[in-house]
PDBQT receptor file of N, H, CA, C and O in Angstrom, charges set to zero:
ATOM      1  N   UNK A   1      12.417  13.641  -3.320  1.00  0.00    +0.000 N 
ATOM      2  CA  UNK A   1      11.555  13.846  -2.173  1.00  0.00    +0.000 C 
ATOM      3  C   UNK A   1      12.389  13.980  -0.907  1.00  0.00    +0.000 C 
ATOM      4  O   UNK A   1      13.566  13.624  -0.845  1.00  0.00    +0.000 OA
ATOM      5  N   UNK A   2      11.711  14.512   0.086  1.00  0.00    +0.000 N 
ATOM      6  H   UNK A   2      10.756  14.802   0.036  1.00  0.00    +0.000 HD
ATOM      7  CA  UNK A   2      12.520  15.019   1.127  1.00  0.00    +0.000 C 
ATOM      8  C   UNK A   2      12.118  14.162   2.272  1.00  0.00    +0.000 C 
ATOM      9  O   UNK A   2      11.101  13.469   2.289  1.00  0.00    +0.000 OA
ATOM     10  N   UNK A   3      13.072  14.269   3.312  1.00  0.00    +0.000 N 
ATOM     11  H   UNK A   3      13.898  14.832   3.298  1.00  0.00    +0.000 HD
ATOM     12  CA  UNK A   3      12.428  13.009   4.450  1.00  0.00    +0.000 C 
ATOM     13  C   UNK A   3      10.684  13.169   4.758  1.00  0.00    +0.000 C 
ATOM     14  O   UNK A   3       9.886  12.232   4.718  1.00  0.00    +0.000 OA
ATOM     15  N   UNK A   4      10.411  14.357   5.014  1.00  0.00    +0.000 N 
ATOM     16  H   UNK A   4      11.059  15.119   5.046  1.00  0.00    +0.000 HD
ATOM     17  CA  UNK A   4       8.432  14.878   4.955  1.00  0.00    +0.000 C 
ATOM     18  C   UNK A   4       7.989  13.958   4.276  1.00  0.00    +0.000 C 
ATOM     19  O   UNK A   4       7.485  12.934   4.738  1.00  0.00    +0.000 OA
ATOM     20  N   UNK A   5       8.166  14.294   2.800  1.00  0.00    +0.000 N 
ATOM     21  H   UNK A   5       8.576  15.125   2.425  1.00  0.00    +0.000 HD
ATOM     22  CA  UNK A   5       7.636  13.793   1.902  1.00  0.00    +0.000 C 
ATOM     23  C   UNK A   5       6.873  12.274   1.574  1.00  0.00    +0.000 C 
ATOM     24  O   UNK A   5       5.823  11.691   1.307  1.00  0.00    +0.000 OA
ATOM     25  N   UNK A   6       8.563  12.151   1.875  1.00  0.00    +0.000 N 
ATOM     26  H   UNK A   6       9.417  12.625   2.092  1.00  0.00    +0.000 HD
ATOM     27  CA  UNK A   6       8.727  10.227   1.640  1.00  0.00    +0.000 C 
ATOM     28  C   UNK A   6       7.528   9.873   3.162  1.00  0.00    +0.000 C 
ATOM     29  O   UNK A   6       6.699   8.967   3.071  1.00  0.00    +0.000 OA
ATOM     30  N   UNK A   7       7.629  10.604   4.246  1.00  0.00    +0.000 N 
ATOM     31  H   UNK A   7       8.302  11.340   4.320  1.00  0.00    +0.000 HD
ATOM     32  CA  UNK A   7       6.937  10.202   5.720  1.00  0.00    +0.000 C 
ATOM     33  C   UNK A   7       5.056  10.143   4.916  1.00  0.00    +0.000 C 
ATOM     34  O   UNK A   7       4.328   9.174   4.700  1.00  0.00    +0.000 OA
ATOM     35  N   UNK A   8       4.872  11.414   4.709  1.00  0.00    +0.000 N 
ATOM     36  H   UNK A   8       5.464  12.201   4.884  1.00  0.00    +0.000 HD
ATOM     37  CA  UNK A   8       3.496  11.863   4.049  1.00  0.00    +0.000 C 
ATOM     38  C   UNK A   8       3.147  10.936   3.205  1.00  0.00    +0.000 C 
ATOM     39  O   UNK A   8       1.993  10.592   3.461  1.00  0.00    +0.000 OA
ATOM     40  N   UNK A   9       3.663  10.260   2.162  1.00  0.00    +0.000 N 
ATOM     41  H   UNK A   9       4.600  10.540   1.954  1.00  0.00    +0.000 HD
ATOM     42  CA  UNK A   9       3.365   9.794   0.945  1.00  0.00    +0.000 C 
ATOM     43  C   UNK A   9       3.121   8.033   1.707  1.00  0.00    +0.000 C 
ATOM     44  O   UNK A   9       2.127   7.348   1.466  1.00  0.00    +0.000 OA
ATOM     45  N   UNK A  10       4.188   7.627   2.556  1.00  0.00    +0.000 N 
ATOM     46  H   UNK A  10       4.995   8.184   2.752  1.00  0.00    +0.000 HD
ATOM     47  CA  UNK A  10       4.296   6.525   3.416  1.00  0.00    +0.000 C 
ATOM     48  C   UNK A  10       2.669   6.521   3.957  1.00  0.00    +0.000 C 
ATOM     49  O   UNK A  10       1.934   5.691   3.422  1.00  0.00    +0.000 OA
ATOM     50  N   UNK A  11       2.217   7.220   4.768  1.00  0.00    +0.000 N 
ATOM     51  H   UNK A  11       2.815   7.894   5.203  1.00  0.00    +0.000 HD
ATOM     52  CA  UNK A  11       1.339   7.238   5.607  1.00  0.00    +0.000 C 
ATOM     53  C   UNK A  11       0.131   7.102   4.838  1.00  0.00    +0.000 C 
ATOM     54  O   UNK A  11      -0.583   6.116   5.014  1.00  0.00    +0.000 OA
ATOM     55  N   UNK A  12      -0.235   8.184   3.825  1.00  0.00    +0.000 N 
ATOM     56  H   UNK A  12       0.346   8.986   3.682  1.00  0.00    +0.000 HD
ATOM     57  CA  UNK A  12      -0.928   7.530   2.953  1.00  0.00    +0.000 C 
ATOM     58  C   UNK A  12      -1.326   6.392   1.987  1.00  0.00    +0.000 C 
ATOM     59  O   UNK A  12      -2.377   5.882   1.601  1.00  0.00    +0.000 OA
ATOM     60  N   UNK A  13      -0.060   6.236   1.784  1.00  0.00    +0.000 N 
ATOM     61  H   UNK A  13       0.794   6.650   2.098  1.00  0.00    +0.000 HD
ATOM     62  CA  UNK A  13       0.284   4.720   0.828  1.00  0.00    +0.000 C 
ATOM     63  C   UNK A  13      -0.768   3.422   2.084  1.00  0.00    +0.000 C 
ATOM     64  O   UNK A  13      -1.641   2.620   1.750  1.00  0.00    +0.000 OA
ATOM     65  N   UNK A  14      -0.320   3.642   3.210  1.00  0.00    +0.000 N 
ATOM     66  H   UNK A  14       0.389   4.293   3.481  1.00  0.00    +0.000 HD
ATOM     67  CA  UNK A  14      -0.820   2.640   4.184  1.00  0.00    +0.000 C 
ATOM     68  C   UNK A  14      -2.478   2.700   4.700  1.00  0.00    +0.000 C 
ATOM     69  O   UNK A  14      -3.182   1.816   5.186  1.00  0.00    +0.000 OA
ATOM     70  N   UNK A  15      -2.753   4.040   4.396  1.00  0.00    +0.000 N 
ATOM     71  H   UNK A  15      -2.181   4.759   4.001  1.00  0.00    +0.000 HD
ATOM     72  CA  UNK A  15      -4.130   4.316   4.763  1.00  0.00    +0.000 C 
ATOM     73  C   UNK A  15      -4.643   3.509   3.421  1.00  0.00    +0.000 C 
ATOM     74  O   UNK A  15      -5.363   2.513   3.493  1.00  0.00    +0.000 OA
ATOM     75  N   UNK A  16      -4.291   3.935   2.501  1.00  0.00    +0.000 N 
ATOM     76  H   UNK A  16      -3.706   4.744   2.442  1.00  0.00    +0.000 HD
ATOM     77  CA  UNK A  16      -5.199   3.307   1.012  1.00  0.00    +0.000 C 
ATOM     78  C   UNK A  16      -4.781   2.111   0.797  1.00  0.00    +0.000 C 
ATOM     79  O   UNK A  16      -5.326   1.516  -0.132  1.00  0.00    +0.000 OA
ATOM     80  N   UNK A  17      -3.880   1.512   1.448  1.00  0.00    +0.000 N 
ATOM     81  H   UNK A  17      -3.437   1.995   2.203  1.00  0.00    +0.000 HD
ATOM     82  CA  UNK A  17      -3.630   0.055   1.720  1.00  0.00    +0.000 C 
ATOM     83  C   UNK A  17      -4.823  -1.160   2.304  1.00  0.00    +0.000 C 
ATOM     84  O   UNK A  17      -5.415  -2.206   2.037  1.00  0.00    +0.000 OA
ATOM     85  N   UNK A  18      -4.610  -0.032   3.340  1.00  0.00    +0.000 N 
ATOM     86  H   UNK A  18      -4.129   0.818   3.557  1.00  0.00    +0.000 HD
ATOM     87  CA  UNK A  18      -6.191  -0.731   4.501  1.00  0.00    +0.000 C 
ATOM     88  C   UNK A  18      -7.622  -0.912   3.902  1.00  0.00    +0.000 C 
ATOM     89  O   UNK A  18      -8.573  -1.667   4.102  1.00  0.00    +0.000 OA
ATOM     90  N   UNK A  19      -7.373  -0.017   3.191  1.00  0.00    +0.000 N 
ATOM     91  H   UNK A  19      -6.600   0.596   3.028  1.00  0.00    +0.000 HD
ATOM     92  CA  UNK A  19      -9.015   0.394   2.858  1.00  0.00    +0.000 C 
ATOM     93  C   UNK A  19      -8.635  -0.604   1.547  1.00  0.00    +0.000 C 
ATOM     94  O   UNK A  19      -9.050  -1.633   2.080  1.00  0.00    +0.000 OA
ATOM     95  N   UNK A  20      -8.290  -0.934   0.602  1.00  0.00    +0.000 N 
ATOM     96  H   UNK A  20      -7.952  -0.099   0.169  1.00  0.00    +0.000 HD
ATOM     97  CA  UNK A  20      -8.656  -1.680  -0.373  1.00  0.00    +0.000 C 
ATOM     98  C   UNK A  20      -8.259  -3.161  -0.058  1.00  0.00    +0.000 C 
ATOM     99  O   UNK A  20      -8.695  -4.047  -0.794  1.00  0.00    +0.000 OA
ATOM    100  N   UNK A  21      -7.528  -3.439   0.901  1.00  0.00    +0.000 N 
ATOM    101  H   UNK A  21      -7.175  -2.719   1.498  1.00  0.00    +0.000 HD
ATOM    102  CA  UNK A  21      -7.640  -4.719   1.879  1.00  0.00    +0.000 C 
ATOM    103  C   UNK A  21      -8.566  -4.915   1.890  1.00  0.00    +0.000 C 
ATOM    104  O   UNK A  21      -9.050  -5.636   1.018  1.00  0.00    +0.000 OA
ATOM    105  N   UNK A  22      -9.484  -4.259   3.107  1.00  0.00    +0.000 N 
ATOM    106  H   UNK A  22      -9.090  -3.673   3.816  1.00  0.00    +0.000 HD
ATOM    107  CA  UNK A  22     -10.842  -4.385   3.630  1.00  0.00    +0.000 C 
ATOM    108  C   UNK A  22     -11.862  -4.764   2.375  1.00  0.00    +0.000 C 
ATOM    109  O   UNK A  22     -12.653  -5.707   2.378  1.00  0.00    +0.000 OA
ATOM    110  N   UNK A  23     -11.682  -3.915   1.423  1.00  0.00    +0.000 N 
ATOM    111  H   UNK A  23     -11.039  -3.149   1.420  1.00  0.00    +0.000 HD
ATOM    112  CA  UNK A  23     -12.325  -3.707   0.125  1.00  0.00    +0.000 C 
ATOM    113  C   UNK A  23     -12.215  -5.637  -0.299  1.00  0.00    +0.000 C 
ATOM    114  O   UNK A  23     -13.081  -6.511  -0.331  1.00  0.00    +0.000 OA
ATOM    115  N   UNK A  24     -11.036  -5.652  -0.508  1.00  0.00    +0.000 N 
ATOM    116  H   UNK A  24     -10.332  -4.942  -0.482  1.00  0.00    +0.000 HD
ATOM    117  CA  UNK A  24     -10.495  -7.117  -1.455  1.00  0.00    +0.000 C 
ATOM    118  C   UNK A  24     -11.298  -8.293  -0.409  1.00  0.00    +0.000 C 
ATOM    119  O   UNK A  24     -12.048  -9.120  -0.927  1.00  0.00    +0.000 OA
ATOM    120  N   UNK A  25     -11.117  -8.285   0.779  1.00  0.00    +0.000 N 
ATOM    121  H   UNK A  25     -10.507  -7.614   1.201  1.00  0.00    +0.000 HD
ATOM    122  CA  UNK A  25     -11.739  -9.626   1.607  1.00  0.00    +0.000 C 
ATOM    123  C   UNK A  25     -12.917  -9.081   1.721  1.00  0.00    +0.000 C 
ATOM    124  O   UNK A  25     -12.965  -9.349   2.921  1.00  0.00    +0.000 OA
ATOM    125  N   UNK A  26     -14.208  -8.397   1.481  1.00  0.00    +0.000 N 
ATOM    126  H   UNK A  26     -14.169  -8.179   0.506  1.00  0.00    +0.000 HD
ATOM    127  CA  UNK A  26     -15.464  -8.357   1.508  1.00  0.00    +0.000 C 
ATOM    128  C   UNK A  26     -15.916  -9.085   0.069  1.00  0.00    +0.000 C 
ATOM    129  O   UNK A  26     -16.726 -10.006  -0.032  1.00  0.00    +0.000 OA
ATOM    130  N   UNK A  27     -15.222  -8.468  -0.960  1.00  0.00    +0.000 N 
ATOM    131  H   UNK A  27     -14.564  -7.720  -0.878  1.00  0.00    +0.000 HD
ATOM    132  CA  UNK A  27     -15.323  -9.166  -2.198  1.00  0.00    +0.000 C 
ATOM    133  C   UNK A  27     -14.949 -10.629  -2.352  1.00  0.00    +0.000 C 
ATOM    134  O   UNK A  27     -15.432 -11.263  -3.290  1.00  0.00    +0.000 OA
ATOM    135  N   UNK A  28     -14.171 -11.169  -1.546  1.00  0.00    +0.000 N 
ATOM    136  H   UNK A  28     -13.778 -10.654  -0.784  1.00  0.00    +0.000 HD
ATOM    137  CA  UNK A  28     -13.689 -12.492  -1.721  1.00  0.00    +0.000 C 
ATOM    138  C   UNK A  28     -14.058 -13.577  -0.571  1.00  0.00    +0.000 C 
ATOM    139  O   UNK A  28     -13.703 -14.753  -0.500  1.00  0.00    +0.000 OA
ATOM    140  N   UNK A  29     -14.899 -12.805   0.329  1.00  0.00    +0.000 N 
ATOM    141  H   UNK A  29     -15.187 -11.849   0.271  1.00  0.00    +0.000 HD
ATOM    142  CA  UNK A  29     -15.925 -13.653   1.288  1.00  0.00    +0.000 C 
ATOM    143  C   UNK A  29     -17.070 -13.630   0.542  1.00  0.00    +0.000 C 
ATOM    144  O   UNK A  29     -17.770 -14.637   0.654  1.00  0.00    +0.000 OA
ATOM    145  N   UNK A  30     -17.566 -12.536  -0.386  1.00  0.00    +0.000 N 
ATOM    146  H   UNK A  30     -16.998 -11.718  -0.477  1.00  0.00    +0.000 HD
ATOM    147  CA  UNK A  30     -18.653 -13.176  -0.691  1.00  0.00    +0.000 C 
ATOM    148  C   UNK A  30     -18.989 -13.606  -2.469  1.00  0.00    +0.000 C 
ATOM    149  O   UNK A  30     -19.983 -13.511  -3.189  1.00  0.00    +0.000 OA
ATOM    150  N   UNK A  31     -17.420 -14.161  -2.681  1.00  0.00    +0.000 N 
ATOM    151  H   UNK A  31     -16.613 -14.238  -2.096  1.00  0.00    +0.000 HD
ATOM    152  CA  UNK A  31     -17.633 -14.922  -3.619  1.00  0.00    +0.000 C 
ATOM    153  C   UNK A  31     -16.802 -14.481  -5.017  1.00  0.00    +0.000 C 
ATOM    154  O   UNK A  31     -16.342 -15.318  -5.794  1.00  0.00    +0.000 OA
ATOM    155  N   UNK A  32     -16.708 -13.262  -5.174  1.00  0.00    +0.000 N 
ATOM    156  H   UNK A  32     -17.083 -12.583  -4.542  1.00  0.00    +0.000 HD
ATOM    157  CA  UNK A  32     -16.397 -12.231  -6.431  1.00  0.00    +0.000 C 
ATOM    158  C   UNK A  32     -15.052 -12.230  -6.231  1.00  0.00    +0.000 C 
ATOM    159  O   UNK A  32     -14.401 -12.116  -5.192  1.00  0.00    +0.000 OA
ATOM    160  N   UNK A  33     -14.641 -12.407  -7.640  1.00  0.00    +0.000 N 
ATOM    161  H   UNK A  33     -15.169 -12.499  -8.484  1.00  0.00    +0.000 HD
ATOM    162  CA  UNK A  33     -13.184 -12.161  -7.583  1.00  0.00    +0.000 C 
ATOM    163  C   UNK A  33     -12.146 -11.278  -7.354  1.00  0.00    +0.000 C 
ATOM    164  O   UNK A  33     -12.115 -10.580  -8.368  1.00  0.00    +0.000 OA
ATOM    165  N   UNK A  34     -11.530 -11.018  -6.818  1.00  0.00    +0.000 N 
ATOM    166  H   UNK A  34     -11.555 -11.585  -5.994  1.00  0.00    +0.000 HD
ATOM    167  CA  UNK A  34     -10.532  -9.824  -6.151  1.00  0.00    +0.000 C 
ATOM    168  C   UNK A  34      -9.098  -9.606  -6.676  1.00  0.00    +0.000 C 
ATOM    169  O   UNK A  34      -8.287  -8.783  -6.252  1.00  0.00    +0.000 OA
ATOM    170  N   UNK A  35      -8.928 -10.520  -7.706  1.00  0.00    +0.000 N 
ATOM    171  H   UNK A  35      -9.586 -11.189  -8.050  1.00  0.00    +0.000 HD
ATOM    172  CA  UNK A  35      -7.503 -10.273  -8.312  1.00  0.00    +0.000 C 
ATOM    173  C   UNK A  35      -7.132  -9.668  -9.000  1.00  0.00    +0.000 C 
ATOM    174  O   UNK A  35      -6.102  -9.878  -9.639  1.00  0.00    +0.000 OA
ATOM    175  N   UNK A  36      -8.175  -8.292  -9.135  1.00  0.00    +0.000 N 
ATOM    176  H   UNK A  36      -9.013  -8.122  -8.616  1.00  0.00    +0.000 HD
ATOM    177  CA  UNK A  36      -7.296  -6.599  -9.645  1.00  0.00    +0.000 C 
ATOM    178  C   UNK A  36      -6.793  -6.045  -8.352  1.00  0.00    +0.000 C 
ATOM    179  O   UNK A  36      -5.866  -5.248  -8.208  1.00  0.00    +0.000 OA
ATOM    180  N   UNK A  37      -7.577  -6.609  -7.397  1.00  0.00    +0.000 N 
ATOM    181  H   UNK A  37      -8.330  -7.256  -7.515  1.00  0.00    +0.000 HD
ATOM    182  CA  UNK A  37      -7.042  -5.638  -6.124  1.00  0.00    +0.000 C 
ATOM    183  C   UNK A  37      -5.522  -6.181  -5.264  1.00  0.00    +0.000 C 
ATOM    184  O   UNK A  37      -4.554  -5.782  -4.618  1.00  0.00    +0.000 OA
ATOM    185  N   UNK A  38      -6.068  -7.165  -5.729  1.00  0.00    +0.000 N 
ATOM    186  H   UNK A  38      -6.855  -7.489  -6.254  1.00  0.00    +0.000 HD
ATOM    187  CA  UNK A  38      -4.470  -8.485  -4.918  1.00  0.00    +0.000 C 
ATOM    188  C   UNK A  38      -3.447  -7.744  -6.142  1.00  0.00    +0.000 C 
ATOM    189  O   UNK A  38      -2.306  -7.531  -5.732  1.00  0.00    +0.000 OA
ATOM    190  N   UNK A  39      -3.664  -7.410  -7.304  1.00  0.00    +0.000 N 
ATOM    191  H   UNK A  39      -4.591  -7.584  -7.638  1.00  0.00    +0.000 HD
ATOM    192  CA  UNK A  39      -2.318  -7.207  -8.038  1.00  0.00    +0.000 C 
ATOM    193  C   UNK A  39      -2.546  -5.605  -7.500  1.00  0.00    +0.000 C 
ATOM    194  O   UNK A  39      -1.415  -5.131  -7.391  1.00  0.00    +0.000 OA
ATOM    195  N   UNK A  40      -3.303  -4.851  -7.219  1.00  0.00    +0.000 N 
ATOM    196  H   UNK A  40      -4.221  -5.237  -7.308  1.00  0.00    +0.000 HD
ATOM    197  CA  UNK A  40      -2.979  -3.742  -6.864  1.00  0.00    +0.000 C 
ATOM    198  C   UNK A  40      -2.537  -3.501  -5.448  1.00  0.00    +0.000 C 
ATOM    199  O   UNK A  40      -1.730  -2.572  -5.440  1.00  0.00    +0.000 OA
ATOM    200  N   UNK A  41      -2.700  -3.859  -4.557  1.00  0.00    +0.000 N 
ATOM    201  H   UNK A  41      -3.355  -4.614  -4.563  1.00  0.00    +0.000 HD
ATOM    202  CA  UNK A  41      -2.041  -4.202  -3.081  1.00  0.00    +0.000 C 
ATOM    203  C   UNK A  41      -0.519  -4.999  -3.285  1.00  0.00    +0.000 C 
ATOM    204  O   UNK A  41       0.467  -4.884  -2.556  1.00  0.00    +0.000 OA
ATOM    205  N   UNK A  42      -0.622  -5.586  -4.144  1.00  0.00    +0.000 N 
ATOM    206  H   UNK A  42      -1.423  -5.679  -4.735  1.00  0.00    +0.000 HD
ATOM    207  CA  UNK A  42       1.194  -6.634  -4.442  1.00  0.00    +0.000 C 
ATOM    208  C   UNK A  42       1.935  -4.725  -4.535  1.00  0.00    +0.000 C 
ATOM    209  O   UNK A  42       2.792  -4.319  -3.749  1.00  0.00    +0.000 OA
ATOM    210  N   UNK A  43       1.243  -3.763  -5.808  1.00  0.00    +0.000 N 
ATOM    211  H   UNK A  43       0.547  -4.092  -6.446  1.00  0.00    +0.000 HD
ATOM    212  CA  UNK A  43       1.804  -3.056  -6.200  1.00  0.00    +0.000 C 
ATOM    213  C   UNK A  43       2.325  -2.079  -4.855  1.00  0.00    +0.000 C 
ATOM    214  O   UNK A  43       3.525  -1.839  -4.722  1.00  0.00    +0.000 OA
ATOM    215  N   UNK A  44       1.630  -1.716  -4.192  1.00  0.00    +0.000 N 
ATOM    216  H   UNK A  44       0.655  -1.911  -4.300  1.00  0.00    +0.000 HD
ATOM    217  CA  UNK A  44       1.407  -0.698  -2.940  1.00  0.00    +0.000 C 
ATOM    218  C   UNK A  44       2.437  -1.435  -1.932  1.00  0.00    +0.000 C 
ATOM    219  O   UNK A  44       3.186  -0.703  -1.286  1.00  0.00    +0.000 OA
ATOM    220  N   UNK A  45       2.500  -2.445  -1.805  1.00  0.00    +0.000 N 
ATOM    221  H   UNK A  45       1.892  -3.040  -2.331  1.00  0.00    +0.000 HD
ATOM    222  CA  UNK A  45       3.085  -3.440  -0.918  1.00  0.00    +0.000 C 
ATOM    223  C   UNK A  45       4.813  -2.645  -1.279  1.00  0.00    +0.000 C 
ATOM    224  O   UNK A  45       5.639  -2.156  -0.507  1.00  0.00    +0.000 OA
ATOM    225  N   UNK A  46       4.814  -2.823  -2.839  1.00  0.00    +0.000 N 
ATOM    226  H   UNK A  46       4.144  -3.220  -3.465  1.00  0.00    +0.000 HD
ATOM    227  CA  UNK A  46       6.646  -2.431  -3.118  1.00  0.00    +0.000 C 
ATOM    228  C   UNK A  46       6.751  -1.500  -2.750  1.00  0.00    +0.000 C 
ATOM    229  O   UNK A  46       7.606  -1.250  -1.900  1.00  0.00    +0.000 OA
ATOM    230  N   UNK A  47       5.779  -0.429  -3.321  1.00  0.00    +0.000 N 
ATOM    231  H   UNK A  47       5.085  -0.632  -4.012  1.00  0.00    +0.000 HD
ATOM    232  CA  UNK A  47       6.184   1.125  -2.878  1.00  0.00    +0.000 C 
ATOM    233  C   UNK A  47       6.121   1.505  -1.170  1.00  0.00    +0.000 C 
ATOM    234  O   UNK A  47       6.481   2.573  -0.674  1.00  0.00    +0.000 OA
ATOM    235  N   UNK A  48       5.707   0.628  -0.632  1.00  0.00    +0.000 N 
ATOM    236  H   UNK A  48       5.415  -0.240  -1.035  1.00  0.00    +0.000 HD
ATOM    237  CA  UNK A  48       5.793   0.959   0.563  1.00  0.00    +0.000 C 
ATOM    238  C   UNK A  48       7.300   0.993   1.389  1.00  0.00    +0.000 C 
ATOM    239  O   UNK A  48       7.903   1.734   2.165  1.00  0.00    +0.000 OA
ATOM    240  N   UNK A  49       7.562  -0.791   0.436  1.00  0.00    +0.000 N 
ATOM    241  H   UNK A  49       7.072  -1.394  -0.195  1.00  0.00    +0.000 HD
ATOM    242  CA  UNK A  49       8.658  -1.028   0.551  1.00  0.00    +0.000 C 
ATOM    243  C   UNK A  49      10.280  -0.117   0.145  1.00  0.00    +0.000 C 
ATOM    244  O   UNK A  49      11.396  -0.023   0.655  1.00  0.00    +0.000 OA
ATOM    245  N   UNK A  50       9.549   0.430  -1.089  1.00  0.00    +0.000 N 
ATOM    246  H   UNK A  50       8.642   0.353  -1.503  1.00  0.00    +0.000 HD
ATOM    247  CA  UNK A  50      10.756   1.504  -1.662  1.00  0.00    +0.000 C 
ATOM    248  C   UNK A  50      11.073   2.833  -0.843  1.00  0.00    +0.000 C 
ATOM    249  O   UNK A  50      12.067   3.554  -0.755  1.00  0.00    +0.000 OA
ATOM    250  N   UNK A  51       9.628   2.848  -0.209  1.00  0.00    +0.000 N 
ATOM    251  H   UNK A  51       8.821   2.262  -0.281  1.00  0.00    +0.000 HD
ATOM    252  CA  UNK A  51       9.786   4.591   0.200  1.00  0.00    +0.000 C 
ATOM    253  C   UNK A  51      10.647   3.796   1.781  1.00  0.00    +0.000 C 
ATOM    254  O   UNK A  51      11.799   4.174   1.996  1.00  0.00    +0.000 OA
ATOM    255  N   UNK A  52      10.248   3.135   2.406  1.00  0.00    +0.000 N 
ATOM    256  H   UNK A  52       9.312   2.827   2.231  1.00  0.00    +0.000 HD
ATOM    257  CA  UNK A  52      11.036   2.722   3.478  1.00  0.00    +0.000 C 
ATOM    258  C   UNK A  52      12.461   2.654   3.420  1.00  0.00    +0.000 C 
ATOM    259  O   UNK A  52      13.278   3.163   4.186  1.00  0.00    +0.000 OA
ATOM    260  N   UNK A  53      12.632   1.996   2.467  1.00  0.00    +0.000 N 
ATOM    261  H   UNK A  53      11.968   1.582   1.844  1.00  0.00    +0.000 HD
ATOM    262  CA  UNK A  53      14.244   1.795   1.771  1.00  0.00    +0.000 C 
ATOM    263  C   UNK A  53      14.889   2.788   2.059  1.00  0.00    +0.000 C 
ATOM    264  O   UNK A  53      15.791   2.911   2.888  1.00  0.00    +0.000 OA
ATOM    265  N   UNK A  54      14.102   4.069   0.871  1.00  0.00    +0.000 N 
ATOM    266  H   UNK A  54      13.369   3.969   0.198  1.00  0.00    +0.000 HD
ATOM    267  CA  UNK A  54      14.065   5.453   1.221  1.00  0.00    +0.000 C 
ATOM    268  C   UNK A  54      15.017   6.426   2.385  1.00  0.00    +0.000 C 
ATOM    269  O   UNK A  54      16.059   7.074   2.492  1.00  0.00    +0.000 OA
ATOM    270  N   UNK A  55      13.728   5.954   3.169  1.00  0.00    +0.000 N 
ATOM    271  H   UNK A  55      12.882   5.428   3.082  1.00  0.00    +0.000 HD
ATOM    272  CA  UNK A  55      13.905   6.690   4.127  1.00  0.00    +0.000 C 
ATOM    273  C   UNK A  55      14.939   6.193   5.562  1.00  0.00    +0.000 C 
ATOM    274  O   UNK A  55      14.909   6.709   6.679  1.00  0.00    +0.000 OA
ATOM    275  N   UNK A  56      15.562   5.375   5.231  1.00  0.00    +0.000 N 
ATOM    276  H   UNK A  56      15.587   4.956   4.324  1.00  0.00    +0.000 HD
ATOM    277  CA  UNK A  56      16.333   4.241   6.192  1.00  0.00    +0.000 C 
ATOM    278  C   UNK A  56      17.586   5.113   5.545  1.00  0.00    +0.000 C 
ATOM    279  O   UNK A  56      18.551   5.517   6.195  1.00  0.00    +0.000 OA
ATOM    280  N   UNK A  57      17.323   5.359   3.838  1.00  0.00    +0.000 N 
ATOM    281  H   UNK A  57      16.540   5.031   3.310  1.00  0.00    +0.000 HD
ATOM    282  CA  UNK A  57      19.224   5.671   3.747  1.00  0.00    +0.000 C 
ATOM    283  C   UNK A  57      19.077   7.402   3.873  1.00  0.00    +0.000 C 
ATOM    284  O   UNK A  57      20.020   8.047   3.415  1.00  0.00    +0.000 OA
ATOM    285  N   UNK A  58      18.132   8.021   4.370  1.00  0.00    +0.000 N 
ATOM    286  H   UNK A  58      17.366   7.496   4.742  1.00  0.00    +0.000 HD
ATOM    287  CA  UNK A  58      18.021   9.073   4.657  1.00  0.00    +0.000 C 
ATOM    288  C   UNK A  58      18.624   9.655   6.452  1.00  0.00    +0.000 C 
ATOM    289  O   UNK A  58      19.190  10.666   6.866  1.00  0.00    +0.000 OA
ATOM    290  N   UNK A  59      18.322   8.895   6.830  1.00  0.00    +0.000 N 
ATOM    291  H   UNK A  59      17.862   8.073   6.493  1.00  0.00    +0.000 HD
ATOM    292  CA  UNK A  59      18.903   8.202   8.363  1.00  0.00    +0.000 C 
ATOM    293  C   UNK A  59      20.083   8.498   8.609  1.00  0.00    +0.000 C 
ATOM    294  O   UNK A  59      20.620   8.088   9.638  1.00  0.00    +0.000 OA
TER     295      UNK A  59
């Protein structure tokens, strides 16, 4: 991937971050369990982390 890429894929990664956040604490204020979404946000969390990595040794 190219610096774009890694930027594009970043930005999205964080939009669908938010939104299944939001998603996970509506479910877990009102009671229902949320720990497919907590292991799927742990997951999003790395790749966010990787593409940053990324793009730092692109720099």
């Amino acid at each position: 991937m190219n610096k774009q890429e890694l930027e594009n894929r970043l930005a999205e990664l964080k939009m669908s971050y938010t939104s299944v956040q939001a998603d996970a604490d509506k479910l877990a204020s009102s009671g229902a369990g949320a720990a497919h979404m907590e292991k799927q946000l742990e997951q999003m969390e790395n790749e966010i982390k990787s593409l940053r990595q990324k793009l730092r040794a692109l720099d």
